[in-house]
C-alpha positions as CSV (number, residue, x, y, z in Angstrom):
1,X,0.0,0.0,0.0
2,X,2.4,2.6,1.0
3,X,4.0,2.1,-2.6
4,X,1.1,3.7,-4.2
5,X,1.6,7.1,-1.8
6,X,5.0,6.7,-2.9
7,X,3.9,7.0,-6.2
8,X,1.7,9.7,-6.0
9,X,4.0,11.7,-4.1
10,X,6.8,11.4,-7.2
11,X,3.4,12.3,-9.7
12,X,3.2,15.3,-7.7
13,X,6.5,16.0,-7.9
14,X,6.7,15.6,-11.5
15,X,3.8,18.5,-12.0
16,X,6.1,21.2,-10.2
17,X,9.3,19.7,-12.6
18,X,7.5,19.9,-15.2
19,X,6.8,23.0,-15.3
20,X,10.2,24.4,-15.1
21,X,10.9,22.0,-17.9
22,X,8.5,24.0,-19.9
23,X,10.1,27.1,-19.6
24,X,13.1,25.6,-21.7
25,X,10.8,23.5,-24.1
26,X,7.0,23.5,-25.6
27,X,4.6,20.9,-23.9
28,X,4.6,18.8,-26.9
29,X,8.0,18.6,-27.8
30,X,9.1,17.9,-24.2
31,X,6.2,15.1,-24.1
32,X,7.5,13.4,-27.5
33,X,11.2,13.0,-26.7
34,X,10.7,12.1,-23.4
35,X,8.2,9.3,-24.6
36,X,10.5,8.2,-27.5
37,X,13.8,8.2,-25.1
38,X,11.6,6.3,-21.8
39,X,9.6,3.8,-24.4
40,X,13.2,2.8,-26.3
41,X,15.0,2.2,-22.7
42,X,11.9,-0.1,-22.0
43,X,11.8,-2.0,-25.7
44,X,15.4,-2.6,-24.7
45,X,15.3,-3.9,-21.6
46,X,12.6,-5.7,-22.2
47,X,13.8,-7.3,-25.8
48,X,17.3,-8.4,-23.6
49,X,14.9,-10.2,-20.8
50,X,12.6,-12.0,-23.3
51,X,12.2,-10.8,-26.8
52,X,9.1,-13.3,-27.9
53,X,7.0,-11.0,-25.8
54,X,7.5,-7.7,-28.4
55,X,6.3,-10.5,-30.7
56,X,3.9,-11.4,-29.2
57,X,2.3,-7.9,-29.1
58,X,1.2,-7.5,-32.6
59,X,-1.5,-10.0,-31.9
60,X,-2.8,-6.9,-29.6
61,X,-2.4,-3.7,-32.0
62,X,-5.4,-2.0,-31.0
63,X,-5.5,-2.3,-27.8
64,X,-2.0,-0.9,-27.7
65,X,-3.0,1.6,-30.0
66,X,-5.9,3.0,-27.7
67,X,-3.6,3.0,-24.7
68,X,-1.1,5.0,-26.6
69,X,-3.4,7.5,-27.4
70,X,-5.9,7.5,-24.6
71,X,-3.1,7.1,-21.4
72,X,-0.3,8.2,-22.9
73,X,-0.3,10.7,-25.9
74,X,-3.7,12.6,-24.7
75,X,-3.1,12.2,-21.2
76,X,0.6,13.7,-20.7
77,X,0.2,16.2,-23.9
78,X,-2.7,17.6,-22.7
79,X,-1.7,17.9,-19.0
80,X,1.5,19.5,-19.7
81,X,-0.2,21.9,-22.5
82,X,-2.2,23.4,-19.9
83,X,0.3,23.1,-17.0
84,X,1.9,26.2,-19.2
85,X,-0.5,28.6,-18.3
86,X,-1.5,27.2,-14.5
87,X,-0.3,26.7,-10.8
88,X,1.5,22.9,-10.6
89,X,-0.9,22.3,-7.9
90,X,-4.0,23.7,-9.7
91,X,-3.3,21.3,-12.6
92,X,-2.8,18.6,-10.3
93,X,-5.7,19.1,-8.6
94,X,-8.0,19.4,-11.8
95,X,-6.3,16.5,-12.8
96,X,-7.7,14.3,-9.6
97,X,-11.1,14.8,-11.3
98,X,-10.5,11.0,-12.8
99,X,-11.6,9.3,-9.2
100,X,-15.1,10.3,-10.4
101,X,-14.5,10.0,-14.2
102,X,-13.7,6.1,-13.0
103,X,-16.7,5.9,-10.9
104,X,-19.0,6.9,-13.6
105,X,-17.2,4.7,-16.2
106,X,-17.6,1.9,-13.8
107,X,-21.1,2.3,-13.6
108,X,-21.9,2.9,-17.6
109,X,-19.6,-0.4,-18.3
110,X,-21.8,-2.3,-16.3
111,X,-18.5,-3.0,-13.4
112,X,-20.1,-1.6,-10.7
113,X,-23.3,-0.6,-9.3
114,X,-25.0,3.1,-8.9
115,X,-27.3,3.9,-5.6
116,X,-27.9,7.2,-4.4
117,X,-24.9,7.4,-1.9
118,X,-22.6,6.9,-4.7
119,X,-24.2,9.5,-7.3
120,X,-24.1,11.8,-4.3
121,X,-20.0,11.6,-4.1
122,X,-20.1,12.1,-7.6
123,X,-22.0,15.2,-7.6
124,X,-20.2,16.6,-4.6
125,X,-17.2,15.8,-5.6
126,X,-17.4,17.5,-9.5
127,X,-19.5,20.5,-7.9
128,X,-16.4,21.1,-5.3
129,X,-14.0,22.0,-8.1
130,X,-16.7,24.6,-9.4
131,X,-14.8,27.4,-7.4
132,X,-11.5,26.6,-8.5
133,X,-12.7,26.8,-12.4
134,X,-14.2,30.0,-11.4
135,X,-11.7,31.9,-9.5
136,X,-8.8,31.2,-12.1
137,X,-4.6,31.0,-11.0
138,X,-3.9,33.2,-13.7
139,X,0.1,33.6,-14.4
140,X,1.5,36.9,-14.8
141,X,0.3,38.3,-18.1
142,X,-1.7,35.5,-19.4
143,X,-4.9,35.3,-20.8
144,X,-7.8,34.5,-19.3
145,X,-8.9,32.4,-22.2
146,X,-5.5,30.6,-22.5
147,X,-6.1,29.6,-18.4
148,X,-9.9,28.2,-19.6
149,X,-8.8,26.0,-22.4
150,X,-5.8,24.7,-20.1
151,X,-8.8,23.7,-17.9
152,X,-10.6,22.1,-20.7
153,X,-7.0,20.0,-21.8
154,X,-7.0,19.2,-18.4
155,X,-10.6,17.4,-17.7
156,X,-10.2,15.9,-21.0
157,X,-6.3,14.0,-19.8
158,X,-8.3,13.1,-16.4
159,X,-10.8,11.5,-18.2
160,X,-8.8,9.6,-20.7
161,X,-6.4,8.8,-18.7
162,X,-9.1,6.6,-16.9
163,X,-10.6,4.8,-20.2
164,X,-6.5,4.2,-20.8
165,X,-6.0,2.7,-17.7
166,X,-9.6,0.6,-18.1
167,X,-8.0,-0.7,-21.6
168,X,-4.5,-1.6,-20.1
169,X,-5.7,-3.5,-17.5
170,X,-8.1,-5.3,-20.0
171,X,-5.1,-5.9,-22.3
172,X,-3.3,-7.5,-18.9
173,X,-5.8,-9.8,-18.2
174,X,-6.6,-10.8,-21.7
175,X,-2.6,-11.4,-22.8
176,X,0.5,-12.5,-20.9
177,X,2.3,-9.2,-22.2
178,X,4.1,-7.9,-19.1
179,X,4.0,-4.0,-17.9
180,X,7.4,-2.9,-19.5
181,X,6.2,-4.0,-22.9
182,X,3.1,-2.6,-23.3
183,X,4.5,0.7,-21.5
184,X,7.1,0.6,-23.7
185,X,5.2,0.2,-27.0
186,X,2.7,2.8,-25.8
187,X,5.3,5.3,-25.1
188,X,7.0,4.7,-28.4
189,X,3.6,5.2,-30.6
190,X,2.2,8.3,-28.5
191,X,6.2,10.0,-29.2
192,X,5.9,9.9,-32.2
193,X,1.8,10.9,-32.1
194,X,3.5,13.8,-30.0
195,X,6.3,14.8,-32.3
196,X,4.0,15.2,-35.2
197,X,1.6,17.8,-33.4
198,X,5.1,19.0,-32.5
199,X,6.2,20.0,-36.1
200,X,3.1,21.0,-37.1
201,X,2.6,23.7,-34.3
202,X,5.4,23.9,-32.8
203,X,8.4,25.9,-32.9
204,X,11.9,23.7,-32.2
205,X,13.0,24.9,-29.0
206,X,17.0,26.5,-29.4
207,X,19.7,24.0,-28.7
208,X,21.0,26.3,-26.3
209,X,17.9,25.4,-24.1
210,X,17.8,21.8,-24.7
211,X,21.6,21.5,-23.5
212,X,21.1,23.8,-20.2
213,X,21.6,22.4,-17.1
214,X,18.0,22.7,-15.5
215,X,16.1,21.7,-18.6
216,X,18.3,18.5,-18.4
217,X,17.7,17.8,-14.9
218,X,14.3,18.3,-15.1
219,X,14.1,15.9,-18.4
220,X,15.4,13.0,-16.9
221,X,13.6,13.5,-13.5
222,X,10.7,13.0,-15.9
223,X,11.6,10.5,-18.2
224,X,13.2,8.4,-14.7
225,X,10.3,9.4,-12.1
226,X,7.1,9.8,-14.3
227,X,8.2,7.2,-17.1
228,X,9.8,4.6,-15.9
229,X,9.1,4.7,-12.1
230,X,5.6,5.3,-11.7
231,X,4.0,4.0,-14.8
232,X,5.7,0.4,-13.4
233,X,4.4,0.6,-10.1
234,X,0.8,1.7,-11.4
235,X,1.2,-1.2,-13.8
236,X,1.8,-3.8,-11.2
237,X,-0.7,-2.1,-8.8
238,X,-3.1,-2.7,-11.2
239,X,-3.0,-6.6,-10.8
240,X,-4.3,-5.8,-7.0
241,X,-5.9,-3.0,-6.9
242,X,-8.8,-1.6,-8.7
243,X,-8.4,1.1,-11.7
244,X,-11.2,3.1,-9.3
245,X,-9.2,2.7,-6.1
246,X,-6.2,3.8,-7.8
247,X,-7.7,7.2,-8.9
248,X,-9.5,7.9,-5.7
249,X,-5.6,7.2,-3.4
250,X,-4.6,10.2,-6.5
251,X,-6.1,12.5,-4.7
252,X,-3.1,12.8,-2.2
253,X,-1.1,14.1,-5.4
254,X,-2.4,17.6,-5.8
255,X,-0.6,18.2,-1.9
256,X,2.3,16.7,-2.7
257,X,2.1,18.9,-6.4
258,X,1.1,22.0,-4.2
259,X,4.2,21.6,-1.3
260,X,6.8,21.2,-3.9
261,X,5.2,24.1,-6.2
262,X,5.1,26.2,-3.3
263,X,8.7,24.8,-1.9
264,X,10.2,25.1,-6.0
265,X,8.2,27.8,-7.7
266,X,7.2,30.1,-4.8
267,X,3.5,29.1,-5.7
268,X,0.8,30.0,-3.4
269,X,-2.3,28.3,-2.9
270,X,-5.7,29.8,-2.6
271,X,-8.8,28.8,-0.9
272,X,-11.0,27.3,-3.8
273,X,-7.9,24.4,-3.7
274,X,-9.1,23.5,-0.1
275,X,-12.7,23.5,-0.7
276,X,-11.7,21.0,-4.2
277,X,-9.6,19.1,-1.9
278,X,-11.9,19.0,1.1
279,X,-15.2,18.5,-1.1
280,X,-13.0,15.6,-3.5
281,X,-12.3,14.1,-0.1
282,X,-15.8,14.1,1.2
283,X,-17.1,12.9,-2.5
284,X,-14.9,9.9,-2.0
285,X,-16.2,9.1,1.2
286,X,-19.8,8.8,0.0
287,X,-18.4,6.7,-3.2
288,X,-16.6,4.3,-0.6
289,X,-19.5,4.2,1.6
290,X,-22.3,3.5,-1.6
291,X,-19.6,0.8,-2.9
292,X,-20.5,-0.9,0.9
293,X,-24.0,-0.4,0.3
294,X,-23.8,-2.0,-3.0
295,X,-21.7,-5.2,-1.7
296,X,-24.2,-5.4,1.7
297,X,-27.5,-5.7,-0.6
298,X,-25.4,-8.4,-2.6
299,X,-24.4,-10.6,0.2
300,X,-27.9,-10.0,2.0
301,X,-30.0,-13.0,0.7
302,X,-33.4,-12.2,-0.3
């Protein structure tokens, strides 16, 4: 259990590094060579343990193919488009929206069961974000409608990173392909998704910024942390743990993403983070508490 914290802990981490990453590279950019370089470490390693299981993906394209573009491409593109023009906290915190994009996804796929208790948490937990969408971190000298559409990118990565994370489990219980492959093929695919946006709208970043010091710390913090560390351990978690469970113990990252911001960046937090925090907590509660219900009117014989 305490691995999971862990893990959360580093993703919070990686939303204050990531932002001082940007200011040396554009989102997309950073997020295709950071893919590319983390999915070809992965392919290798994974080729030298047992090379008939990169064969043995091509029975699964698809699949792969929607977790490349659901978990990976959309999910870190978008978060660290719109991490440009928020807090690190802020964008962690609208990020930990997926608890009850889960729940919901759960429910329409048949996995779980809806009662009123549950649809409650639901609809306190969404409604508690309400003042944080509508009292706006803006950074100095941005637009109010770049801030908006960074909010948009964001609920859109929370939500498919949670049909991503429904489809690799799926691919792990319906093949033998191990975590490092299918992270690594993922990460490979949604690079090269990424670098194509990249040229397309993108201007190349100066060599001069790509070879600084910071910007290289920060990379491999990424690419070593976010990448490699805590996609494996999310991987294996998902062998014992829910995909719902998982994204309701996320939402201890937006504090870890708002001390290090603060403790990195100089960021301050506001109140309508508390009340999204406090009212995500309490929404989580009443989830928890209508899963009992559910599982109570199962067992109870009739």
């Amino acid at each position: 259990m305490w691995q999971i914290f862990l893990m959360y802990a580093l993703f919070g981490s990686v939303f204050t590094v990531g932002k001082a990453a940007l200011a040396f590279s554009p989102p997309y950019f950073l997020t295709a060579y950071r893919m590319l370089l983390s999915g070809g470490v992965l392919l290798v390693y994974q080729w030298i343990k047992d090379p008939s299981s990169i064969k043995e993906a091509r029975k699964w394209g698809p699949l792969l193919l929607g977790i490349a573009f659901f978990n990976v491409f959309i999910t870190n593109a978008f978060e660290f488009w719109g991490l440009q023009y928020m807090s690190a906290g802020k964008t962690s915190l609208l990020y930990s929206i997926s608890p009850f994009a889960a729940a919901l996804f759960a429910y329409l796929l048949s996995t779980e069961a809806m009662n009123r208790t549950k649809a409650a948490g639901i609809a306190l937990g969404l409604f508690s974000f309400a003042p944080l969408l509508l009292n706006p971190w803006q950074q100095p000298g941005s637009d109010m409608r770049d801030e908006l559409a960074a909010e948009a990118a964001l609920a859109v990565s929370a939500l498919t990173s949670v049909i991503g994370w429904y489809l690799f489990k799926s691919l792990s219980s319906q093949s033998a392909l191990p975590g490092a492959a299918i992270n690594g093929i993922s990460f490979i695919i949604a690079g090269v998704m990424s670098l194509a946006v990249s040229l397309l709208f993108e201007e190349a970043p100066p060599l001069s910024n790509l070879v600084e010091s910071k910007f290289l710390l920060a990379f491999f913090y990424i690419v070593l942390v976010h990448n490699l560390f805590c996609y494996a351990i999310y991987a294996k978690s998902l062998k014992s743990y829910s995909v719902t469970f998982l994204t309701f113990a996320g939402l201890s990252n937006p504090l870890f993403a708002a001390i290090t911001g603060a403790l990195i960046l100089q960021e301050t937090v506001e109140w309508p983070f508390y009340i999204a925090l406090l009212g995500g907590a309490g929404g989580l509660y009443l989830i928890f508490r209508g899963d009992e219900i559910s599982a109570s009117q199962k067992a109870t014989p009739r």
